[in-house]
N, C-alpha and C positions, 0 to 999 in steps of 0.2 A: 321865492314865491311871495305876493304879494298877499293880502289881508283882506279878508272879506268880514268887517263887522255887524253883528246881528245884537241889534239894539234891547234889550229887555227891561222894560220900566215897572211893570203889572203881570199879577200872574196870570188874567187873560193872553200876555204876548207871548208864553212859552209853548202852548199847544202850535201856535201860527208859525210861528219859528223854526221849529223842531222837525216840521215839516221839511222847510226848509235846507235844515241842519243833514238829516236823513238821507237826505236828494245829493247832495252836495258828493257825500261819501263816495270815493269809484267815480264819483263824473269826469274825472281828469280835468277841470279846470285847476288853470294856476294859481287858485283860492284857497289859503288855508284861512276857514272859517275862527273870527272869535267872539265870544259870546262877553257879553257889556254888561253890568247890571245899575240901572241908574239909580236904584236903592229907593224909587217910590212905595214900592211893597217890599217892606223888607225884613219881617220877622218868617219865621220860619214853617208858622202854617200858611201865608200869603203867597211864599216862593220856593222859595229852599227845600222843602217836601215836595216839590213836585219835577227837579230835575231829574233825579234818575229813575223815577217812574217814566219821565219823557227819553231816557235815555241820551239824555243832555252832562254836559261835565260841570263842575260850578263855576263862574265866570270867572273867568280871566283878566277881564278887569272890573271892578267894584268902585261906582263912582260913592258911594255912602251917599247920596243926598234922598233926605225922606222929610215927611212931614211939612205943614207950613201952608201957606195960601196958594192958592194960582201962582200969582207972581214970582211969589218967592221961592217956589220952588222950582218952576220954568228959571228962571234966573239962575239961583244958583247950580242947576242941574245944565244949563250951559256954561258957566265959567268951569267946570270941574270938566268936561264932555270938553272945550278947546283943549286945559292943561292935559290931559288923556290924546289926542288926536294930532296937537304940532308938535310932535317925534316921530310919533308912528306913520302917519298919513295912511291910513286904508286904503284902497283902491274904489270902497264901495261901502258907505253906510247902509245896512239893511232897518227900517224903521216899522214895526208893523204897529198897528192899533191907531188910537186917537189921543190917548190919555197926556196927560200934560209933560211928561219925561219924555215923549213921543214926540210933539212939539220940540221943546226944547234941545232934544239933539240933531233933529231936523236943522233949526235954526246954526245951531254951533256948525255941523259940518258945512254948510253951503256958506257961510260967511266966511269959513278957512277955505272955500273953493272944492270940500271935496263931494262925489256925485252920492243921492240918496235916492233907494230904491221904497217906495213904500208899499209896503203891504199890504193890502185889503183896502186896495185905495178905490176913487171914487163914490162911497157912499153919501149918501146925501138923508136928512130926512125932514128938511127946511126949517128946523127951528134954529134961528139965527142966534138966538143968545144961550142956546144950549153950550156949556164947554166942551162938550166932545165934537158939539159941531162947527164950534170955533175951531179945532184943533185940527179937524180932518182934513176944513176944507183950503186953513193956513198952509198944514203939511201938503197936499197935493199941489197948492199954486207953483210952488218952489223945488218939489221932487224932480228928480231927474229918468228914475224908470217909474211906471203906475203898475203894479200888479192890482188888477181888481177882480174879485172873487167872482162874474158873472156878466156877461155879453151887456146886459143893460147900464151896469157900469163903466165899462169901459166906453161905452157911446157916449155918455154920459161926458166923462173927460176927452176925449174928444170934440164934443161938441162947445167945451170950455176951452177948447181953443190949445192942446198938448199938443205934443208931437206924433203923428202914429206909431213912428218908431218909434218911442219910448211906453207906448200902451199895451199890454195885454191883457187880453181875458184869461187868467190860469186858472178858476177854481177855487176851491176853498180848502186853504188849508188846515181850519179845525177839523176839516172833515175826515182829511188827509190822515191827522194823528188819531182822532176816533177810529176811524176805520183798523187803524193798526192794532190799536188798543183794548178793541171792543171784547174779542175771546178773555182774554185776560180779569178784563172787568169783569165780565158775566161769573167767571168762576170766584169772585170775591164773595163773602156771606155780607149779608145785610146788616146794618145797626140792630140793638134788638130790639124786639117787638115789632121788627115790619115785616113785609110778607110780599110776596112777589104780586104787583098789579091792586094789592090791598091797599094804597097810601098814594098820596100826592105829594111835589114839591114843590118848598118855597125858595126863592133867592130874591132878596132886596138888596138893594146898595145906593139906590139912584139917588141924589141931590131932592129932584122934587117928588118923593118917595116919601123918604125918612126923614130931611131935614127939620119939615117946618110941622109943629105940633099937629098941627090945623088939617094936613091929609095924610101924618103917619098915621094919627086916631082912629080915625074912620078905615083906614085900610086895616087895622086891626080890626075891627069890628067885620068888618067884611070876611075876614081869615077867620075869625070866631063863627061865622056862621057856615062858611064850606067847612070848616074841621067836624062840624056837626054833623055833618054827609059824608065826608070822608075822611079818616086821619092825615095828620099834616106831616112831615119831616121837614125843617127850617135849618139847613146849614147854616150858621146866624154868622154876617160879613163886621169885621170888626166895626166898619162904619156904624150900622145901623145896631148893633150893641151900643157903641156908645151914646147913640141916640137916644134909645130905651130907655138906658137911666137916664141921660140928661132930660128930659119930657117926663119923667116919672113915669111911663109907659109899662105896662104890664103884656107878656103875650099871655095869650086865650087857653085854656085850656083843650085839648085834645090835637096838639101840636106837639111834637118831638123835636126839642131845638139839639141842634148837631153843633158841632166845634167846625170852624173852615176842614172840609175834606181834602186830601190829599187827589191829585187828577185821575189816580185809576179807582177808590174809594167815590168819590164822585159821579165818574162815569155809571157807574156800577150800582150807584142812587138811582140813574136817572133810566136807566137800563131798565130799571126793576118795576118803577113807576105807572102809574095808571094816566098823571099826566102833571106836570110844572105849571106853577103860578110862578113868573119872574118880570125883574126889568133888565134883565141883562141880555145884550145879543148876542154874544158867542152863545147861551141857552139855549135862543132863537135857533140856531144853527144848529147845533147838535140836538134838539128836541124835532125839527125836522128830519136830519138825516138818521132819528133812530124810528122816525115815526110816530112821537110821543104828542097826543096835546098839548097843545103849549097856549097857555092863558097871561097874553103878554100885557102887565099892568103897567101902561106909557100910552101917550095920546096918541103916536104917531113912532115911527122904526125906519130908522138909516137901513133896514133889510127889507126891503117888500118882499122879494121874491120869496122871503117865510111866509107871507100872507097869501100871496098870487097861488103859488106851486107847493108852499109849505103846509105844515099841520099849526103855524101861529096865527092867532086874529088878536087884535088889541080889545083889550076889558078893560072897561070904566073900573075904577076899584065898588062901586056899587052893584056892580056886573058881576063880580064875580062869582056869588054862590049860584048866579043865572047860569052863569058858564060851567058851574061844575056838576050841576041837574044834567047838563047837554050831554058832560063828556060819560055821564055815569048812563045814562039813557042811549048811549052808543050813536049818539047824532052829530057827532064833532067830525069836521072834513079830516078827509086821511090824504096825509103827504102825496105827492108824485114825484118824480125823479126828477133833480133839477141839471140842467145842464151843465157840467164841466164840474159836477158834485162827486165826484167819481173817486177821490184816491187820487188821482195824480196831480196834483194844483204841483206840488215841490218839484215834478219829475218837468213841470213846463214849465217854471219859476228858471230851472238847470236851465233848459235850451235858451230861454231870453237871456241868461247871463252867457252864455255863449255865442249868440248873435251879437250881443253889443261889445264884448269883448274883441 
């Protein structure tokens, strides 16, 4: 039986995965799935707590490479991703996300000639020297199947000139493992002191977020003043910890900073929620398919369709205690079903590896 690798760089990739992983099980493909870890997130509230909550095994192979610049660690995360890959040859790298491990093993398997599948491919959200959109739109030039989460992206790569045979619309696979996970979550208790629909969330991580003094400031000051309106809970992302003290940054009072949450702890945050301030889009995604507000602080989102059809709209960081008047005054648009959001993105992920097989 030949090898189907499922590439995990970031703990974003394990929800999209797992999906994946899930689907696989009973398919009767001659696929034995193994799960890769390229060690960019790699302590153990980043990743590691969140496999068997995903009902995930822990990887099978461990490239260790973490830490370091762009380059260096794209770089070293493919000279370890060839040593790992010319013995074994998979039949099929699975790559999901954009992050730079994401890239990079992209890179390594298509220069050893073998074929990558990417996952939540075709996004776009034109900002050209964004890294994630370096990465997405490298990874998709060179992939060999396109899974892309919704009709408009797969047109999308298409109209970039792909193969049709190698494009489909499957779905969303965060959705896929929320859906699964959602009972589960609900029954977890909350951090203490919050209260069901009493509290809002934060998640920050982004580069032009936290890096530069100049608009973490201000976006504090912003969160100081909806915490005023509403209590805050702040899962705090190691990045933007280390930002805090590097900026000597202080967070505002009437925020609840949280440690990185575990994925069903998490879920179960956002479950409970009135409504998310974040810059992350798998947020995006699941703040839509639970219905949640979502007060997305980013000029622009490789996800429209959280905007079009979703419960996200993007806020200026000066916008946002405007935005959260909105969602407390009940005026904030309410999600609609999105197409192929359904739960089954892994169960059509199975049939495309089964056509192309």
């Amino acid at each position: 039986m030949s090898e189907l690798h499922l590439v995990a760089a970031a703990r974003p990739n394990l929800p999209k995965l797992a999906a994946l992983w899930h689907a696989l099980a009973g398919a009767g493909l001659p696929l034995r799935p193994v799960l890769l870890h390229t060690g960019q997130h790699h302590d153990e509230a980043m990743f590691g707590a969140h496999l068997a909550a995903l009902g995930l095994p822990p990887p099978e192979i461990a490239l260790g490479v973490g830490g370091g610049s762009h380059a260096a660690l794209t770089g070293r995360t493919m000279i370890a991703a060839e040593a790992a890959w010319r013995p074994r040859r998979p039949a099929l790298v699975v790559v999901p996300g954009d992050v730079d491990g994401a890239l990079a093993a992209t890179l390594a398997a298509r220069k050893l000639g073998l074929p990558v599948a990417h996952l939540e491919a075709g996004l776009r959200n034109g900002e050209r020297d964004m890294p994630e959109e370096i990465n997405r739109r490298a990874i998709d030039a060179i992939a060999t199947l396109h899974w892309a989460p919704d009709a408009a992206s797969a047109a999308r790569l298409l109209a970039e000139g792909h193969a049709p045979a190698g494009v489909r619309a499957v779905g969303n696979s965060m959705v896929d493992t929320l859906l699964r996970n959602l009972t589960r979550a609900r029954d977890l208790p909350l951090p203490a002191g919050l209260v069901p629909l009493g509290y809002g969330v934060v998640t920050l991580h982004r580069a032009g977020n936290v890096d530069d003094p100049a608009a973490f400031a201000p976006l504090l000051d912003a969160l100081a003043e909806a915490a005023a309106l509403l209590p805050l809970a702040w899962p705090l992302h190691p990045r933007s910890r280390a930002r805090l003290t590097a900026h000597g940054l202080a967070v505002p009072p009437g925020i609840t900073l949280l440690p990185p949450l575990p994925y069903l702890e998490f879920l179960s945050l956002l479950a409970g929620a009135l409504l998310v301030a974040t810059d992350s889009g798998g947020v995006q995604e699941e703040a839509t398919a639970l219905d949640l507000p979502c007060l997305t602080l980013r000029p622009s989102t490789e996800r429209p369709v959280t905007l079009e059809l979703g419960s996200s709209r993007l806020v200026p960081r000066a916008g946002l205690p405007a935005a959260v008047r909105q969602v407390l005054a009940g005026e904030w648009p309410r999600a609609r079903p999105i197409p192929l959001w359904d739960g089954q993105a892994g169960a059509r992920m199975v049939a495309h590896l089964r056509e192309w097989l």
